[in-house]
LUMFITI-399736 format. One record per atom (N, C-alpha, C): residue number from 1; residue in three letters; atom name; y, z negated, x. Coordinates in steps of 0.1 Angstrom, whole numbers. Each point is the difference from the previous one (the first is absolute). Example, Ala and Ser with C-alpha at 12.3 -4.5 7.8 and 13.67 -1.06 7.14 Angstrom:
BEGIN
REC    i   aa  at     c2     c3     c1
REC    1  ALA   N    -57    -78    132
REC    1  ALA  CA     12      0     -9
REC    1  ALA   C     12      0      9
REC    2  SER   N     11      7     -4
REC    2  SER  CA     11      0      9
REC    2  SER   C     11     -8     -8
***
This chain:
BEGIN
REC    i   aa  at     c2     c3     c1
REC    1  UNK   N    370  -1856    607
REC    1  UNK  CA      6    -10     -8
REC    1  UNK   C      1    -13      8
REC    2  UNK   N    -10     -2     11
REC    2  UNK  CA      0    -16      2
REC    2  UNK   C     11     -3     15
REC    3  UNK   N     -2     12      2
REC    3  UNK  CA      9      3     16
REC    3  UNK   C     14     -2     -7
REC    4  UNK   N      6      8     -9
REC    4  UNK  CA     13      1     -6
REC    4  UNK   C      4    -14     -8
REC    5  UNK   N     -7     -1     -8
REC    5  UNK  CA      5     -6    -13
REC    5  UNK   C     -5    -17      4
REC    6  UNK   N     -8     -3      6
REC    6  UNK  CA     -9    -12      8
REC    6  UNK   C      3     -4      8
REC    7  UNK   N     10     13     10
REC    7  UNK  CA      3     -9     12
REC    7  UNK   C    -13     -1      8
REC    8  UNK   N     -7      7      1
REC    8  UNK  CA    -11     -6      7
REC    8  UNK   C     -3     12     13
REC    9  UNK   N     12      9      5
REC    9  UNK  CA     -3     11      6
REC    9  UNK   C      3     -8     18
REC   10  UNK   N      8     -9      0
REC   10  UNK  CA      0     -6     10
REC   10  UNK   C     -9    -14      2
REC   11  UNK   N    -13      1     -7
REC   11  UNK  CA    -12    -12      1
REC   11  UNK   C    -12      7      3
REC   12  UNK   N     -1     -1     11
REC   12  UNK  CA    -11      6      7
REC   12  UNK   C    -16     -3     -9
REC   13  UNK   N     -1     -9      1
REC   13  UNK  CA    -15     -6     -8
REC   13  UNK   C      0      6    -12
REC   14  UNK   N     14      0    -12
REC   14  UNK  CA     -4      9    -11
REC   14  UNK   C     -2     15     -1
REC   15  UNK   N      8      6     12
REC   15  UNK  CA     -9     10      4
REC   15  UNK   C     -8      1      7
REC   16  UNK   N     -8     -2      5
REC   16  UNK  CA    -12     -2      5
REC   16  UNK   C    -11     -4    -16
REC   17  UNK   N      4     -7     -7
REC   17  UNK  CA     -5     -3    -12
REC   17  UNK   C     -2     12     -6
REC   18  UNK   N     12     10     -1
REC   18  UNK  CA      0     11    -10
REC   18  UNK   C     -9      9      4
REC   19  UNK   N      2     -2     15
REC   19  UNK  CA     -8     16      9
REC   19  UNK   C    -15     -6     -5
REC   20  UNK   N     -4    -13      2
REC   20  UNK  CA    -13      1     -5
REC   20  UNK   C     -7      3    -10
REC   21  UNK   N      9     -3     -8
REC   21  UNK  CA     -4      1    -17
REC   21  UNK   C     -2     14     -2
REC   22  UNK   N      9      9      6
REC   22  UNK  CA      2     13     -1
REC   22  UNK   C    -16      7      3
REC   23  UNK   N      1     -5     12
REC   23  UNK  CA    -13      1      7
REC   23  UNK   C    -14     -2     -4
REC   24  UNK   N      1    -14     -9
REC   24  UNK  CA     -8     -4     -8
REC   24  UNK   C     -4     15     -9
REC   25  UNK   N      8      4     -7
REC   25  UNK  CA      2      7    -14
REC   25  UNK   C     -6     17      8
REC   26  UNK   N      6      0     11
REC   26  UNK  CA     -5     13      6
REC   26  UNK   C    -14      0      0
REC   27  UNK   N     -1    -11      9
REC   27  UNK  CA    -15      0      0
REC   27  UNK   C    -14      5     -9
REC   28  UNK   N      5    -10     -9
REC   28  UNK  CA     -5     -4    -15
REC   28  UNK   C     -1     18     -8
REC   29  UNK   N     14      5      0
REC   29  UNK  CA     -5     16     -6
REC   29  UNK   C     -5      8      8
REC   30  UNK   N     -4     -1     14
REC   30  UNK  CA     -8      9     10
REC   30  UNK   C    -14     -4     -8
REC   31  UNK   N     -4    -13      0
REC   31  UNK  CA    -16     -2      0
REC   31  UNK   C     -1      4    -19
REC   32  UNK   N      9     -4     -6
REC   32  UNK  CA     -2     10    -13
REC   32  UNK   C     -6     11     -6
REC   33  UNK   N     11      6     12
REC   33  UNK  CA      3     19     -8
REC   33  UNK   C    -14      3     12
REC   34  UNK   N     -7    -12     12
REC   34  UNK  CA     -9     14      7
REC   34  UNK   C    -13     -2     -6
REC   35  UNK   N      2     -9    -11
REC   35  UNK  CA    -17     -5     -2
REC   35  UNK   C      2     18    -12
REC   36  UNK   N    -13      0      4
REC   36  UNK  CA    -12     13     -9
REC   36  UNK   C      4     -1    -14
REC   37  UNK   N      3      8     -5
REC   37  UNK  CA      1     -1    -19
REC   37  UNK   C     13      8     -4
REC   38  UNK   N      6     -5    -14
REC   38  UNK  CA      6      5     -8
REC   38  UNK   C     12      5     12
REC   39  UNK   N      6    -10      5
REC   39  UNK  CA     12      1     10
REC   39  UNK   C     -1     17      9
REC   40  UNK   N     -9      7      2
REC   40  UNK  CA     -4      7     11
REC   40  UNK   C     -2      9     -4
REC   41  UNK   N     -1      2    -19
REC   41  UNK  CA     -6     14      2
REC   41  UNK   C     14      4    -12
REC   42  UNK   N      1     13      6
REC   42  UNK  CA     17      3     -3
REC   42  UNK   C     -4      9    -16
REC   43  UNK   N     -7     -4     -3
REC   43  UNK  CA     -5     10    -18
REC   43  UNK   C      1    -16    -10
REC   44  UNK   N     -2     -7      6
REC   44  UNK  CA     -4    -18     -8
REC   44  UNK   C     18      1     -7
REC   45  UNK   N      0      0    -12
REC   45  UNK  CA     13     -6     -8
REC   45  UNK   C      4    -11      7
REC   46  UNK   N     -8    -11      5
REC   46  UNK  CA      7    -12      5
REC   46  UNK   C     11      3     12
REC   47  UNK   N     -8      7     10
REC   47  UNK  CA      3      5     10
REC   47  UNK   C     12      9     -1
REC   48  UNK   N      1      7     -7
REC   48  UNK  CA     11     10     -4
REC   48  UNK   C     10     -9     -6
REC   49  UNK   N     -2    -14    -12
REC   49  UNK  CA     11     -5     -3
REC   49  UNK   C      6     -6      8
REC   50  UNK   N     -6     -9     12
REC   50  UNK  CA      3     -8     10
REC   50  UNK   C     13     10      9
REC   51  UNK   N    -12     16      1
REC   51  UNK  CA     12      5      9
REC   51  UNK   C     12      3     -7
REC   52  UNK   N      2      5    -14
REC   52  UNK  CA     12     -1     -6
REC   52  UNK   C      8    -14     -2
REC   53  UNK   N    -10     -9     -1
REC   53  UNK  CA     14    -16      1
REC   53  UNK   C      4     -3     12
REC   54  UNK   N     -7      3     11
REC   54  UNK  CA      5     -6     10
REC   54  UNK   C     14     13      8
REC   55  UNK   N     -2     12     -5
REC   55  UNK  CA     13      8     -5
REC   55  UNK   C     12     -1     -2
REC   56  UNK   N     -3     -6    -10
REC   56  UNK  CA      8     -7    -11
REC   56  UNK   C      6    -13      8
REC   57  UNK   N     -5     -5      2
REC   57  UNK  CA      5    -14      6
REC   57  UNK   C      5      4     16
REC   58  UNK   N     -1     12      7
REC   58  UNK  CA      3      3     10
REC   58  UNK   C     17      2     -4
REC   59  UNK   N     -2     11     -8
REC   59  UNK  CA     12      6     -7
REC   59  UNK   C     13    -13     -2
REC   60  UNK   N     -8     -8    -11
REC   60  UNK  CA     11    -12     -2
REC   60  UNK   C      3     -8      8
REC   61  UNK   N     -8      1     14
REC   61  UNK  CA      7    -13     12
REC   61  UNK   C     10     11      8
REC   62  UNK   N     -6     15      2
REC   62  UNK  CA     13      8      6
REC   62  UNK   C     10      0     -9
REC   63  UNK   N      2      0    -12
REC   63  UNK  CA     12      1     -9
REC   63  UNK   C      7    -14     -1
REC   64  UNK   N     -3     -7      1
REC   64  UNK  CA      8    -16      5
REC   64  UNK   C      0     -1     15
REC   65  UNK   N     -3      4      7
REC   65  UNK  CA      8     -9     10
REC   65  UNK   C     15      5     -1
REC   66  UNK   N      8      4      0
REC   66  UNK  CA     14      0     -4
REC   66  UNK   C      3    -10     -4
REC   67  UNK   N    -10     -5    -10
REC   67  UNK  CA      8    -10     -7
REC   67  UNK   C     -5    -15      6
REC   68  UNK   N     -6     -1     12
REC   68  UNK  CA     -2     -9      2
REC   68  UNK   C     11     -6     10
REC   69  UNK   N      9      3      2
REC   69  UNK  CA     13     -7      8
REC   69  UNK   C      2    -13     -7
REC   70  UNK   N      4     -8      9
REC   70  UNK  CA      4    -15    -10
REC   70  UNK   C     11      4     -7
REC   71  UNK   N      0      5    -14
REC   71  UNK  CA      6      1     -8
REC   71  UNK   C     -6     -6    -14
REC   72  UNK   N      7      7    -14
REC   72  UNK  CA     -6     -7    -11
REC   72  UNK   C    -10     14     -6
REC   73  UNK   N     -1     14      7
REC   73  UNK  CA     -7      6     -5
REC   73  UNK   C    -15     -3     -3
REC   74  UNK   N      0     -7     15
REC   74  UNK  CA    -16     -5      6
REC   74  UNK   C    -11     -6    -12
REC   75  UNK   N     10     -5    -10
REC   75  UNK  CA     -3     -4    -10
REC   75  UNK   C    -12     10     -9
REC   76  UNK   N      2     12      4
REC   76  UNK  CA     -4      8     -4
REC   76  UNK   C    -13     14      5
REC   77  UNK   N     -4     -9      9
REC   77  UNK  CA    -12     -1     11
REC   77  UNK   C     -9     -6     -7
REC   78  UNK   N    -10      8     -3
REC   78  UNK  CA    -16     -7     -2
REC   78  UNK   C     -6     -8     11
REC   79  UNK   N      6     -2     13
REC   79  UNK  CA     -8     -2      7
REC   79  UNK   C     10    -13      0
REC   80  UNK   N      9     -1     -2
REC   80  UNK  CA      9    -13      2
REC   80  UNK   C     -6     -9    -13
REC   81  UNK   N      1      7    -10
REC   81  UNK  CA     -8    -10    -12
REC   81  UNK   C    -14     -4     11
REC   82  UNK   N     -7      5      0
REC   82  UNK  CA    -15     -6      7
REC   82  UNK   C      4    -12     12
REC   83  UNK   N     12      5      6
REC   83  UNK  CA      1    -13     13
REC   83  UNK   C      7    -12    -11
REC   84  UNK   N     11      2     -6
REC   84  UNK  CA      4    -13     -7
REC   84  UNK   C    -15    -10     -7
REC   85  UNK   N     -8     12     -8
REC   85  UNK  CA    -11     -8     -5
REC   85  UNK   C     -7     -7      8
REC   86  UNK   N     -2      5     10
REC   86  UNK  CA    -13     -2     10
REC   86  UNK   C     13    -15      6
REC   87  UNK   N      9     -5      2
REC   87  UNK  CA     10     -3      7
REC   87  UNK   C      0    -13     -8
REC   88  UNK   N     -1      3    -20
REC   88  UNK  CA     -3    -14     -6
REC   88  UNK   C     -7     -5     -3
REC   89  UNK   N    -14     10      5
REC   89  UNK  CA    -13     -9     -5
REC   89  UNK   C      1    -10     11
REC   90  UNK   N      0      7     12
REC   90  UNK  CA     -3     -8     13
REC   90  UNK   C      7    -16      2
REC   91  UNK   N     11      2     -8
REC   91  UNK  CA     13     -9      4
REC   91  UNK   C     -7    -13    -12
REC   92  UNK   N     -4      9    -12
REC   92  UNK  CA     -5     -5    -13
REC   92  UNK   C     -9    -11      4
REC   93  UNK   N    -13      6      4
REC   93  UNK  CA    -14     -6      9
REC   93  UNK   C      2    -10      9
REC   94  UNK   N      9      2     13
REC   94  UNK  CA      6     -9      8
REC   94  UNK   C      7    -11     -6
REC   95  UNK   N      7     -1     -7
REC   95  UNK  CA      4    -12     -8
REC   95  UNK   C     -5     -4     -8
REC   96  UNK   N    -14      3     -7
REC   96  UNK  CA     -8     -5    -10
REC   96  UNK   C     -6     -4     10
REC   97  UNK   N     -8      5     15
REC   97  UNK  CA    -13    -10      5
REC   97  UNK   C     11     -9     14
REC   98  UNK   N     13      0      0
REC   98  UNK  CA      5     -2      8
REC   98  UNK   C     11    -15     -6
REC   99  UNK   N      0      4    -14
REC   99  UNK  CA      8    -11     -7
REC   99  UNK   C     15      4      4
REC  100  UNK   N      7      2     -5
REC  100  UNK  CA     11     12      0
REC  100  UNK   C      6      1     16
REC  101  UNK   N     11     -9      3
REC  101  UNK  CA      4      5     15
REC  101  UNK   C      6     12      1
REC  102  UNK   N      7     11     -7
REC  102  UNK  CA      3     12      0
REC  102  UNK   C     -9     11      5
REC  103  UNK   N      7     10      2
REC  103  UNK  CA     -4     16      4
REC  103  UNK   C    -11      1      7
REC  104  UNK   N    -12      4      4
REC  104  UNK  CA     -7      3     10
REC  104  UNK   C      4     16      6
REC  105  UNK   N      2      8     -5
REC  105  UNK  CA      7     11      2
REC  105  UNK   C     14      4     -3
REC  106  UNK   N      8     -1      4
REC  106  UNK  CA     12      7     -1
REC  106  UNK   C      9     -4     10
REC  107  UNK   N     13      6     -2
REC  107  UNK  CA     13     -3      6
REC  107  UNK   C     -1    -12      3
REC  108  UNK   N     -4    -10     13
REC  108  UNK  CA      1    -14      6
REC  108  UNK   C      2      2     15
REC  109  UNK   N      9    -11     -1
REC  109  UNK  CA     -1     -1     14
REC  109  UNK   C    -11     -2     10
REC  110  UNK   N     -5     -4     -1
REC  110  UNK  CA    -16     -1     12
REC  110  UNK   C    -10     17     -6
REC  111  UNK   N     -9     -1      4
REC  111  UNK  CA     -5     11      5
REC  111  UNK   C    -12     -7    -12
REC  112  UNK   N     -4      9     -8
REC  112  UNK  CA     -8      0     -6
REC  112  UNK   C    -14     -3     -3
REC  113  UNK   N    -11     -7     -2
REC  113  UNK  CA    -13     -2      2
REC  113  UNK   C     -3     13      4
REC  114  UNK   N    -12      6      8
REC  114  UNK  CA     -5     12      2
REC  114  UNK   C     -8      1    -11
REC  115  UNK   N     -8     -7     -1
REC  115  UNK  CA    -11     -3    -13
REC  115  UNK   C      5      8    -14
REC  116  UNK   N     11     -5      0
REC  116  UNK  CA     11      3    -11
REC  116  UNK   C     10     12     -2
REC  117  UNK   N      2      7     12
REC  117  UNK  CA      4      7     -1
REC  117  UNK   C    -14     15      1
REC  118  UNK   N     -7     -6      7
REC  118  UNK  CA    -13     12     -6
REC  118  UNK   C     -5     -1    -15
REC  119  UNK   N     -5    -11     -4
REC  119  UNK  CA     -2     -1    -12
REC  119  UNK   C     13      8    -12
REC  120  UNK   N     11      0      6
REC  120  UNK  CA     11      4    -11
REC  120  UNK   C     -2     18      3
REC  121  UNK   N     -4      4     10
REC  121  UNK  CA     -3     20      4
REC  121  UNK   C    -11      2     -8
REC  122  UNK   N    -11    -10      4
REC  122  UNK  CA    -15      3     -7
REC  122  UNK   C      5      5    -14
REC  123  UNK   N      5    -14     -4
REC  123  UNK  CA      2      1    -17
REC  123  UNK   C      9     12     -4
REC  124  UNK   N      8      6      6
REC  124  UNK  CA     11     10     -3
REC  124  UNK   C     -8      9      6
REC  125  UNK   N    -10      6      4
REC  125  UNK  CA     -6     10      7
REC  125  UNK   C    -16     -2    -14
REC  126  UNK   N     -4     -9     -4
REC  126  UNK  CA     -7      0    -11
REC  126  UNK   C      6      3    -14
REC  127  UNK   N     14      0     -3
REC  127  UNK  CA      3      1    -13
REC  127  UNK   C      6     17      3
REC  128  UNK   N      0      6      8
REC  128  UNK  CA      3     14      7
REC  128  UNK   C     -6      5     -1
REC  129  UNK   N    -14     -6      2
REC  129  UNK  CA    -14     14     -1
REC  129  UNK   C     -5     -7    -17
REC  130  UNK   N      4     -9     -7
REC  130  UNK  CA     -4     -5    -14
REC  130  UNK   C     11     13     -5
REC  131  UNK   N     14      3      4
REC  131  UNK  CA      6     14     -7
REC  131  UNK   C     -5     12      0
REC  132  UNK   N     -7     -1     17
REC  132  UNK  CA     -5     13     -1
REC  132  UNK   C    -12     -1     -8
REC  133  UNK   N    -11     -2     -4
REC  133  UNK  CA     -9     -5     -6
REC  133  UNK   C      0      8    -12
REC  134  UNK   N     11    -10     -5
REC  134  UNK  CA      8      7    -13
REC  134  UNK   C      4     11     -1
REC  135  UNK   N      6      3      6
REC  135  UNK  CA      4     18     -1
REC  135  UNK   C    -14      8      3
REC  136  UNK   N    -11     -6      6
REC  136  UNK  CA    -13     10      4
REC  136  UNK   C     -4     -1    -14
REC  137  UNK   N      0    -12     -2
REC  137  UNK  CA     -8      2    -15
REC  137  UNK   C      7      7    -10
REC  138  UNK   N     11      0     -1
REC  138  UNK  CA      8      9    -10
REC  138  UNK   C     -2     17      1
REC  139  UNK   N      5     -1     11
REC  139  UNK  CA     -9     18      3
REC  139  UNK   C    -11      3      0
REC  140  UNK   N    -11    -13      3
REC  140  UNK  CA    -16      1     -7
REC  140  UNK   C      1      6     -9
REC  141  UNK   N      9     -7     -9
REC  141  UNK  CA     -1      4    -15
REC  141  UNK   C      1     16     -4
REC  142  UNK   N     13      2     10
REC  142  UNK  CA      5     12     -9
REC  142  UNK   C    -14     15      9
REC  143  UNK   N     -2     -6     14
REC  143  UNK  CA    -10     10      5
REC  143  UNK   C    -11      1    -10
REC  144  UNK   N     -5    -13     -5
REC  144  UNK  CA    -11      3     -7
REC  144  UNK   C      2      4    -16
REC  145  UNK   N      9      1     -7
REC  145  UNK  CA      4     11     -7
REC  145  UNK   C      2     10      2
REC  146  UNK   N      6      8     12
REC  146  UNK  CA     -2     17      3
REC  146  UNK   C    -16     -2      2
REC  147  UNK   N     -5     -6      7
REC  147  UNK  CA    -16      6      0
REC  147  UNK   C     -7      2    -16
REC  148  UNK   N      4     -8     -4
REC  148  UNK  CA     -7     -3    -18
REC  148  UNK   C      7     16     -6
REC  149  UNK   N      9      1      4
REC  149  UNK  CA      7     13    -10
REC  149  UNK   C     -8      8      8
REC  150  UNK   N      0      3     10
REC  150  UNK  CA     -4     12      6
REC  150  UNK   C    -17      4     -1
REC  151  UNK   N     -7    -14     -1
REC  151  UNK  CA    -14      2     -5
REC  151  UNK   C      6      2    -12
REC  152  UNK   N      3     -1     -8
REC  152  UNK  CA     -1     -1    -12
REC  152  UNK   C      3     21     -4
REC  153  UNK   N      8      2      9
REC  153  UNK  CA      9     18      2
REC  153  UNK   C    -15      9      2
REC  154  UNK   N     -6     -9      8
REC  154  UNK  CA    -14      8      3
REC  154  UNK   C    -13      2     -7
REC  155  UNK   N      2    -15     -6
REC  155  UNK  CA     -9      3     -9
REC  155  UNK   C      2      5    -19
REC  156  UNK   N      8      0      5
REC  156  UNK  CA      8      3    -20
REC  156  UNK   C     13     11      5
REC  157  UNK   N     -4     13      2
REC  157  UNK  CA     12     10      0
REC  157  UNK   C      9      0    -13
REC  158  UNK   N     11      4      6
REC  158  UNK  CA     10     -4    -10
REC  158  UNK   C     -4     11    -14
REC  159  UNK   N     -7      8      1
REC  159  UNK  CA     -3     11    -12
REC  159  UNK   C    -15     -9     -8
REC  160  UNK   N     -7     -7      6
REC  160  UNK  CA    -12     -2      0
REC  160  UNK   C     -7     -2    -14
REC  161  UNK   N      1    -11     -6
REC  161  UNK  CA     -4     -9    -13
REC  161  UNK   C      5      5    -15
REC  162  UNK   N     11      0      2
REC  162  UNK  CA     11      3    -11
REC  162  UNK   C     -2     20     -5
REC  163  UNK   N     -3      5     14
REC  163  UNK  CA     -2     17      2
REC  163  UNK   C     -8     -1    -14
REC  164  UNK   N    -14     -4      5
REC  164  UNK  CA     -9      7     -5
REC  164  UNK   C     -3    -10    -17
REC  165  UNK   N     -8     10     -6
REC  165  UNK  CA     -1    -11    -12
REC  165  UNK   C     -9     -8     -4
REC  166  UNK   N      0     -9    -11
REC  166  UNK  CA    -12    -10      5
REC  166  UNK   C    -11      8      2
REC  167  UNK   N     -6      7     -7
REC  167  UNK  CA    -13      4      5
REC  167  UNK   C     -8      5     10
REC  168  UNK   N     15      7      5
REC  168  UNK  CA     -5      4     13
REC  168  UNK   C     -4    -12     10
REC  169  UNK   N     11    -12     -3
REC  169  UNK  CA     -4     -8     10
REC  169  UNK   C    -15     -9     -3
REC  170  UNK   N     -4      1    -13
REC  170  UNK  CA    -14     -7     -2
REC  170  UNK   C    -11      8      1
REC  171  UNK   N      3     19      6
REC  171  UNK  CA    -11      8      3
REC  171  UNK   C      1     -2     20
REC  172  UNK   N     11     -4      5
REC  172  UNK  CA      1      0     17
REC  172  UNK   C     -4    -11     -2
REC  173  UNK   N     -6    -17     -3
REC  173  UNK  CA     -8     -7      3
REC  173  UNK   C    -11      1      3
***
């Protein structure tokens, strides 16, 4: 988005900004996913939702880029919503602690703060894993309802309670 739509593929510093942020964010999920716990052991529901969102969110960045040509489809990019956001808080912030002065990020002629154009990746690279998040926890959900049914298959056969009659069931206590 920021190379195309920004103008910013010919400004060296804001890329250099983006590579770091990127970099930042790499970093950040290496030391995550290697610490000891839920993340590591592949039976943990968390673990299993994580690896189905992040799937999921694999799937939807391969299925848009098509539409990421400067056109009006791009519109239609989850990932382009997150840079526009990330694009007005930053601009938002900068002119509230900056006292307006225009854009800190976008289409300008000079070459953009570096400060500013990392802080605009961070933020678009934070509201990206706040989606995926979301979708882990949604399939939390639904993982931990097949487990609930399936205990539940095991401990209550479908013939089980209903079979027998009461009394039998108050002589098997």
């Amino acid at each position: 988005m920021a190379t195309c739509y920004l103008q910013m593929a010919t400004k060296p510093l804001a890329i250099l900004a983006m590579l770091l942020a990127i970099l930042t964010f790499v970093v950040a999920y290496t030391v995550i996913t290697s610490i000891d716990g839920l993340f590591n052991d592949p039976e943990s529901l968390l673990s299993r939702a994580l690896k189905i969102g992040v799937k999921f969110r694999l799937v939807v960045s391969l299925v848009s880029l098509p539409f990421l040509l400067p056109t009006a489809a791009a519109l239609f990019v989850p990932d382009v919503w997150a840079g526009m956001l990330a694009v007005g808080l930053v601009n938002g912030v900068g002119q509230w602690l900056l006292g307006g002065g225009g854009a800190m990020v976008g289409p300008t002629e000079g070459s953009p703060p570096m400060l500013a154009v990392y802080a605009t990746t961070i933020i678009e690279g934070l509201i990206l894993s706040l989606s995926l998040l979301m979708i882990s926890f949604f399939t939390l959900l639904v993982l931990q309802m097949k487990n609930r049914k399936k205990a539940l298959e095991v401990v209550l056969p479908p013939e089980a309670p209903d079979a027998l009659p009461v009394h039998d069931i108050e002589q098997n206590r």
